[in-house]
C-alpha positions in Angstrom: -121.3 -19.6 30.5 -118.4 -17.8 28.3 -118.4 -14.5 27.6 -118.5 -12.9 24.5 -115.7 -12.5 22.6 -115.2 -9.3 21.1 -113.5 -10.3 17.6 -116.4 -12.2 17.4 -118.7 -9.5 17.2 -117.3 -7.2 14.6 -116.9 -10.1 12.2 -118.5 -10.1 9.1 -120.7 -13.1 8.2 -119.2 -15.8 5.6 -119.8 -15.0 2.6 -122.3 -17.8 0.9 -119.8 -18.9 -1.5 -117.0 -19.4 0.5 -119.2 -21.8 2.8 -120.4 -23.7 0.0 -117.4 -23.9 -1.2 -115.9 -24.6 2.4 -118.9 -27.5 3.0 -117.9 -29.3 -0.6 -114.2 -29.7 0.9 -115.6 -31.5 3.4 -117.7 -33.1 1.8 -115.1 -34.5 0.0 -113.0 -35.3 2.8 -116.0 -37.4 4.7 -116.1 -39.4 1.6 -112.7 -40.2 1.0 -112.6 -41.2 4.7 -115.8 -42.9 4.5 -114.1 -44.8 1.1 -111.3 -45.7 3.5 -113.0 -47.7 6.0 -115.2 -49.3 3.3 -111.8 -50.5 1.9 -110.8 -51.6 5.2 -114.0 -53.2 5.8 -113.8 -55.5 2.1 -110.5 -56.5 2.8 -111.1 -57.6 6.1 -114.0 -59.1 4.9 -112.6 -61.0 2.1 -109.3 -62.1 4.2 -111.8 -63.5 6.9 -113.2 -65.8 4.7 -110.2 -66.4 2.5 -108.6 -67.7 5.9 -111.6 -69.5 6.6 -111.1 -71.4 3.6 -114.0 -69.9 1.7 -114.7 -68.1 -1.9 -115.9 -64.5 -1.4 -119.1 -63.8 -2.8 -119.1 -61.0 -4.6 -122.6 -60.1 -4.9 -123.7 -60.6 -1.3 -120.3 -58.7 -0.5 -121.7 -55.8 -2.4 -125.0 -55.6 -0.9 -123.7 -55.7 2.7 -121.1 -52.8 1.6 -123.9 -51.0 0.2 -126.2 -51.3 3.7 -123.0 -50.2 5.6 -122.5 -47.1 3.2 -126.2 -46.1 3.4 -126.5 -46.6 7.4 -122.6 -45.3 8.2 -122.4 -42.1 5.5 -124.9 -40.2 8.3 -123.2 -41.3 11.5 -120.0 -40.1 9.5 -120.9 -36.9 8.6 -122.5 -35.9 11.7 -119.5 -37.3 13.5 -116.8 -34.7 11.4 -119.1 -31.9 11.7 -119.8 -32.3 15.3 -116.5 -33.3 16.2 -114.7 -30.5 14.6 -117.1 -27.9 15.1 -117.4 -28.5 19.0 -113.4 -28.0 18.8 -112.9 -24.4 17.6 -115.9 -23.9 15.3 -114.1 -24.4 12.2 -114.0 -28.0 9.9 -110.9 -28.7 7.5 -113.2 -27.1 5.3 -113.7 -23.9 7.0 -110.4 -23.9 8.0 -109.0 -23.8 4.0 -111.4 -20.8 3.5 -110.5 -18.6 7.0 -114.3 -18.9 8.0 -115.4 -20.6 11.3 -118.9 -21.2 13.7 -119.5 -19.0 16.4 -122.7 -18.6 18.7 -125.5 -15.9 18.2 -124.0 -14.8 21.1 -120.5 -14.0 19.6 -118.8 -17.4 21.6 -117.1 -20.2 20.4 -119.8 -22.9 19.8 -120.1 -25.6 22.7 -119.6 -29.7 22.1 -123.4 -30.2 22.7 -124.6 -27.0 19.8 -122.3 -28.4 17.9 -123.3 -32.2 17.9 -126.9 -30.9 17.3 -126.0 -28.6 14.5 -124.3 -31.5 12.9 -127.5 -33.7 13.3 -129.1 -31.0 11.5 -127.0 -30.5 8.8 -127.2 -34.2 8.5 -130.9 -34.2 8.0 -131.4 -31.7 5.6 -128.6 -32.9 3.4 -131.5 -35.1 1.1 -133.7 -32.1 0.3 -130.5 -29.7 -0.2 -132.2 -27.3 2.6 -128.4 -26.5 4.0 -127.8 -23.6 1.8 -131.1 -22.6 0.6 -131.8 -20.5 3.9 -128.8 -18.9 3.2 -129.3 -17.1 0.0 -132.2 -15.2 1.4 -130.7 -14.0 5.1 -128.8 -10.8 5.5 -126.5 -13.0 8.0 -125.7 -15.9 5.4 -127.5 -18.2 7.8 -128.7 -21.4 6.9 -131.3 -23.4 8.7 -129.1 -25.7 11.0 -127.6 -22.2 12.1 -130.8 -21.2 12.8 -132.0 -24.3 15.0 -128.8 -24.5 16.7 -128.0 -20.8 17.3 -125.4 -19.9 15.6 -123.7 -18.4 12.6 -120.6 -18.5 10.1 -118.4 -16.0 10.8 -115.0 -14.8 8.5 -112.0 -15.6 10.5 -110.7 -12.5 12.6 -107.2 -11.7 12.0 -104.7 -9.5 13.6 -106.1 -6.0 13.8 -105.1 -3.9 10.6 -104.0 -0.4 11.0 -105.9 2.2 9.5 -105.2 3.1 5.7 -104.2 6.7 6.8 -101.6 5.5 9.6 -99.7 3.0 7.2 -99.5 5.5 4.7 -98.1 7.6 7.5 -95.9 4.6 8.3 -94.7 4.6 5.1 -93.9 8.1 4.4 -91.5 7.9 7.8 -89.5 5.0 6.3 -89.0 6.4 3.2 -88.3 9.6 4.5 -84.1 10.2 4.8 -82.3 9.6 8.0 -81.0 13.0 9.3 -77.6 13.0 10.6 -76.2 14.8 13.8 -74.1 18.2 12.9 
């Protein structure tokens, strides 16, 4: 088991717009990917049976594309989430918007939490359920956080100085350098 990490623990939850805003990026990216293998798959499809001599038909072509998009979208989308998740809690997404998925725990989120919070996320896409949670928890969590125990963190950064000691900073800089006499 890890042990808690401390920048975990003083981070602020993400707020909900960022997520949503970070989840659209990749839900973008899944379908552009998911666009490119459906390419790939036509063309290979239409040079296999161009080689083999025969005409492509068009319409069953379609329909097959159309099964493969309905039954691989899911298998796609829980594959980026969980993938990326289960490798530093943050997706391309949540890397854009300096927010990433840590336990309740305050550590980094394990391949197997992370495969099942994708399956969730993937489930509750058709009724819109991801953010809905969300809007009404003082964390920002959302129900896949919830059944896989965890949350959206904002990224921690380097530590910042306190106001007062980079003003003090600032004054010593400015301040002229005093010769020897």
């Amino acid at each position: 088991m890890t042990s808690p990490v401390p920048e975990f623990a003083a981070a602020q939850p993400a707020p909900l717009l960022r997520r949503a805003v970070a989840f659209l990026l990749d839900l973008i990216l899944i379908n552009l990917l998911g666009l490119l293998l459906a390419l790939a798959a036509f063309y290979g499809m239409a040079l296999g049976l161009w080689q083999a001599g025969q005409s492509l038909p068009l319409r069953d072509l379609v329909f097959s594309m159309a099964e493969y998009g309905a039954s691989g979208w899911p298998l796609l989308v829980i594959g980026y989430f969980g993938y990326f998740t289960g490798r530093g809690g943050r997706t391309p997404g949540k890397m854009a918007l300096r927010i990433m998925v840590v336990t309740t725990r305050n550590t980094a989120v394990g391949p197997l939490q992370a495969w099942w919070r994708a399956g969730v996320i993937c489930a509750s896409l058709p009724v819109f359920a991801v953010f809905i949670l969300a809007a009404f928890t003082p964390q920002n969590r959302a129900l896949h956080d919830y059944l896989a125990g965890t949350r959206v963190i904002m990224e921690p950064g380097p530590s910042r100085p306190h106001p007062e000691a980079r003003a003090a900073d600032a004054v010593q800089s400015t301040a002229p350098a005093s010769s020897p006499t």
